[in-house]
N, C-alpha and C positions, 0 to 999 in steps of 0.2 A: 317421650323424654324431653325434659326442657333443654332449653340453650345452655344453663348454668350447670347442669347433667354431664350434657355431652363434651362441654370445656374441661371437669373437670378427669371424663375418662381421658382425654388427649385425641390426638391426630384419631382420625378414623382410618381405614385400612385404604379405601379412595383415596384418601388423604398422602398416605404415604406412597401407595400407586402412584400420584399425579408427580409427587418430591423425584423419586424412583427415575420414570420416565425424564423429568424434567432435566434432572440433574449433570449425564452426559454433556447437553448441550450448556449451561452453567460453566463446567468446568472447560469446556472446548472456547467459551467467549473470554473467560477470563485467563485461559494461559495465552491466547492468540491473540485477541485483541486486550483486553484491559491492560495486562501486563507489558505488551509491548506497549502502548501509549503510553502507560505511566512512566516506564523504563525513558522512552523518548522525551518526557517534560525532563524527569530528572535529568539527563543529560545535557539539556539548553540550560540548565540554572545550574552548572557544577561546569567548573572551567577543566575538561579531561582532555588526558592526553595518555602514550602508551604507558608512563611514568605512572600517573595517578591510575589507570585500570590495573596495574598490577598489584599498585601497592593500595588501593582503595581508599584513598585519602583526597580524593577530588575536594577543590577550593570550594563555597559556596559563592556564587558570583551573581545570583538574582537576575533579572534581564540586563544584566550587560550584554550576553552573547545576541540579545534580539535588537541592541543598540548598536551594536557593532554591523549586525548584517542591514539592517536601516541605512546605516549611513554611509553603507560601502558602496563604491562607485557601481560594483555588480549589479545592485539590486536591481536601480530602475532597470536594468538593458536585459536580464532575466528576466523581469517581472513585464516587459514590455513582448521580449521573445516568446515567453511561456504564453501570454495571451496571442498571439499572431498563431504561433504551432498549434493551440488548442482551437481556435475559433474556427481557423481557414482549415485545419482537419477534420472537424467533427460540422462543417456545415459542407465541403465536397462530400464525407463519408455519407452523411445523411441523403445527401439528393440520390448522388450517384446510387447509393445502396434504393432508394426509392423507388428510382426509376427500372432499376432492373426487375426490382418485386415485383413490379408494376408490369413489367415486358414479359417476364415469366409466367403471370397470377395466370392470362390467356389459355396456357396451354397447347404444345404444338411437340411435334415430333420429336427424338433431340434433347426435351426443355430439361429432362430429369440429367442429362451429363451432361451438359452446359453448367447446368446449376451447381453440381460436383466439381466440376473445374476452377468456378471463381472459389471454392472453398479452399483449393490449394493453398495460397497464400496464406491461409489463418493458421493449416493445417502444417507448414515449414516452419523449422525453428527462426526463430527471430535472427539470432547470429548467422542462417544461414541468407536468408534476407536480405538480410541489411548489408553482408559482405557483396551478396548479388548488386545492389543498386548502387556502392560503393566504386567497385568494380565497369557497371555500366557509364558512370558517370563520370569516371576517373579521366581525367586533363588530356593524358599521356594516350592511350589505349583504349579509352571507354568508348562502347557500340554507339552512342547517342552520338558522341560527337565523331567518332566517322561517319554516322549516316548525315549527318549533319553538314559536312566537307564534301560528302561525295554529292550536296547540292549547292554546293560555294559557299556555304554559310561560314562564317569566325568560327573560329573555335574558344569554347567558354570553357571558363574555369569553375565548375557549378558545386564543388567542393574546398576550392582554397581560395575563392572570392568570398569579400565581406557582404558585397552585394548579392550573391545566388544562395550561397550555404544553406541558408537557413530556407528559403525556398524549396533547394534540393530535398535535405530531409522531412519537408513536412510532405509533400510530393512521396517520396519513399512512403512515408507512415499512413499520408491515404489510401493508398494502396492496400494496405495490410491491414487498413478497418476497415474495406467496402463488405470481405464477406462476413462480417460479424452485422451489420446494417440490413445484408442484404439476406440473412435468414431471419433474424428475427423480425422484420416489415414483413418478407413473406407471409408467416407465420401468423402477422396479425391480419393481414389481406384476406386468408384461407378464412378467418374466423366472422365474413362480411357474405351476408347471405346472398347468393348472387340472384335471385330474387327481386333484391331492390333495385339493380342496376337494371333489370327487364324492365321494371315498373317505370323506372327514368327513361327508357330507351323508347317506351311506349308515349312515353311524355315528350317525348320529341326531344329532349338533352343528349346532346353529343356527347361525343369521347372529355373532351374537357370539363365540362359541364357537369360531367359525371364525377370526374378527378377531382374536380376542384369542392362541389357540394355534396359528394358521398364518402370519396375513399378517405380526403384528408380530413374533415370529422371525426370520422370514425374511425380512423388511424390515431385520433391524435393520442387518446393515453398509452399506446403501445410508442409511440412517437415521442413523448418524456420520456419516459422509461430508457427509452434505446440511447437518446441525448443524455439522459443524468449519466449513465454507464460510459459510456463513449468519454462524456466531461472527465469523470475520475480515471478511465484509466488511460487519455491522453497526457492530466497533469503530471502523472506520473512515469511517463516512456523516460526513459535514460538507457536502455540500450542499440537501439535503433540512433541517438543520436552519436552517442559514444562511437558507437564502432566506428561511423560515418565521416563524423568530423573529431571527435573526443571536445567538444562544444569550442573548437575552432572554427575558422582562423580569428585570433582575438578571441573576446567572445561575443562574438557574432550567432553562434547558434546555441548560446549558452541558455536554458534555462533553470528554474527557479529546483528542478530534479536533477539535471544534469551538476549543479552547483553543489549541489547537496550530495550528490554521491563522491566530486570530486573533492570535496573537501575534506570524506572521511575516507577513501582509497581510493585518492588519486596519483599522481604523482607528487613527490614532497613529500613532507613532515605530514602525516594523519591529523586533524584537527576536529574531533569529534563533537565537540560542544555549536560551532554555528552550522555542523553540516545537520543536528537534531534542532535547532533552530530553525534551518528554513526548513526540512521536512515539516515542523508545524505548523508554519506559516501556508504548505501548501493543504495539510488536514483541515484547515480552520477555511481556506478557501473551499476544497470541497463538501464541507458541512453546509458552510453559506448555500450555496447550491442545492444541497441533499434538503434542507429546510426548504427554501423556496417551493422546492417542488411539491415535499408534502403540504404546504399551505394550498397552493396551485389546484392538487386533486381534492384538498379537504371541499374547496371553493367550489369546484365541477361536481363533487356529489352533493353538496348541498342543493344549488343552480337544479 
């Protein structure tokens, strides 16, 4: 049967197989993602408020609302905080979670509820979390700073200081990435023939030696991977800060998510048009990123 044949019977039964199959997931990207993204452009170029969602008559106001969050005094000191929160959490996440991979991959008595242990943290709700290290941290009562007094030390304000805040909570949020770090480097450890490391041990390469010219090699695309994820869903945390500080004192712990949630239920008047503005200020950051990388591994399969 020619080409021109079979064009003209239509789809083949494969054909409609492949639509069939396909399709679920079609319709599961476009009501979860396409829809809500579109929905989120429309909202930064429509001046809304609870007036206009009710009544459906939003102004059309073009990038004003992205002129407005530009030139608001918040942005740099968000866009300065969001990058401090996301860098200094996702480069302790990464070692720390490294090094334990690392300490466990061994093998010893123990290792399997140890390993279960650090899981805890991932495994607590976040609210209950974050009220924990809230709580521990707190001026008045908090365990740190008793055990801190019971060795003469000041007592810090590591929640209602402009200076610690933000510290505090990024401290808090390491915590609560090391075991998402520290299964999946496992993970990638387990998949390194250990083989090679005899053959380096035979070669006279030490423990470092080994670290440094086996494991992080060939760790490293499991090592993107775990950094691209970690990247999006640090820019994203706003309730770990929230609870903590609600991106106080000032905004000192304020970033570029926390801003964006407060603007649209925060306290005050709802202001939904620059809180869907910097939400895509913060997608367009993590795209930059999400590209980078696919260029990065196109580059290593080629190599």
């Amino acid at each position: 049967m020619t080409t021109l044949e079979a064009r003209r019977r239509g789809p083949s039964a494969t054909q409609w197989a492949a639509v069939g199959f396909a399709a679920p997931l079609l319709v599961y990207l476009i009501l979860f993602y396409a829809f809500p993204l579109w929905r989120n452009v429309d909202l930064s170029v429509h001046d809304y408020t609870i007036r206009a969602f009710v009544q459906g008559n939003a102004e059309f106001v073009g990038f004003e609302k992205y002129a407005e969050v530009f030139s608001s005094a918040t942005f740099p000191v968000a866009l300065w905080n969001t990058a401090f929160f996301t860098v200094v959490s996702i480069a302790f996440q990464y070692v720390i979670g490294l090094a334990l991979a690392v300490f466990f991959r061994s093998g010893f008595r123990l290792s399997g509820l140890l390993r279960a242990m650090f899981l805890v943290p991932w495994l607590l709700p976040l609210i209950v979390s974050s009220s924990t290290w809230a709580w521990m941290l707190s001026s008045e009562n908090g365990i740190v700073n008793t055990v801190l007094g019971a060795f003469g030390a000041p007592q810090i304000n590591w929640l209602t200081s402009p200076d610690t805040a933000l510290v505090a909570v990024t401290v808090a949020n390491i915590w609560l990435g090391i075991p998402f770090n520290l299964v999946i480097l496992y993970s990638g450890l387990q998949n390194i023939p250990g083989e090679v490391y005899e053959a380096a041990s035979l070669d006279g390469a030490g423990p470092w030696k080994q670290f440094w010219s086996i494991t992080v090699p060939l760790l490293r695309p499991v090592s993107a991977i775990t950094l691209l994820l970690g990247l999006v869903y640090t820019l994203k945390v706003v309730d770990v800060i929230w609870i903590m500080t609600t991106g106080g004192p000032g905004n000192s712990t304020t970033t570029l998510a926390v801003w964006s949630y407060r603007e649209a239920f925060g306290t005050g008047q709802p202001d939904f048009s620059p809180a869907a503005a910097v939400g895509n200020v913060l997608i367009l950051i993590a795209l930059v990123f999400g590209v980078l990388h696919l260029q990065l591994q196109r580059r290593q399969e080629v190599s």
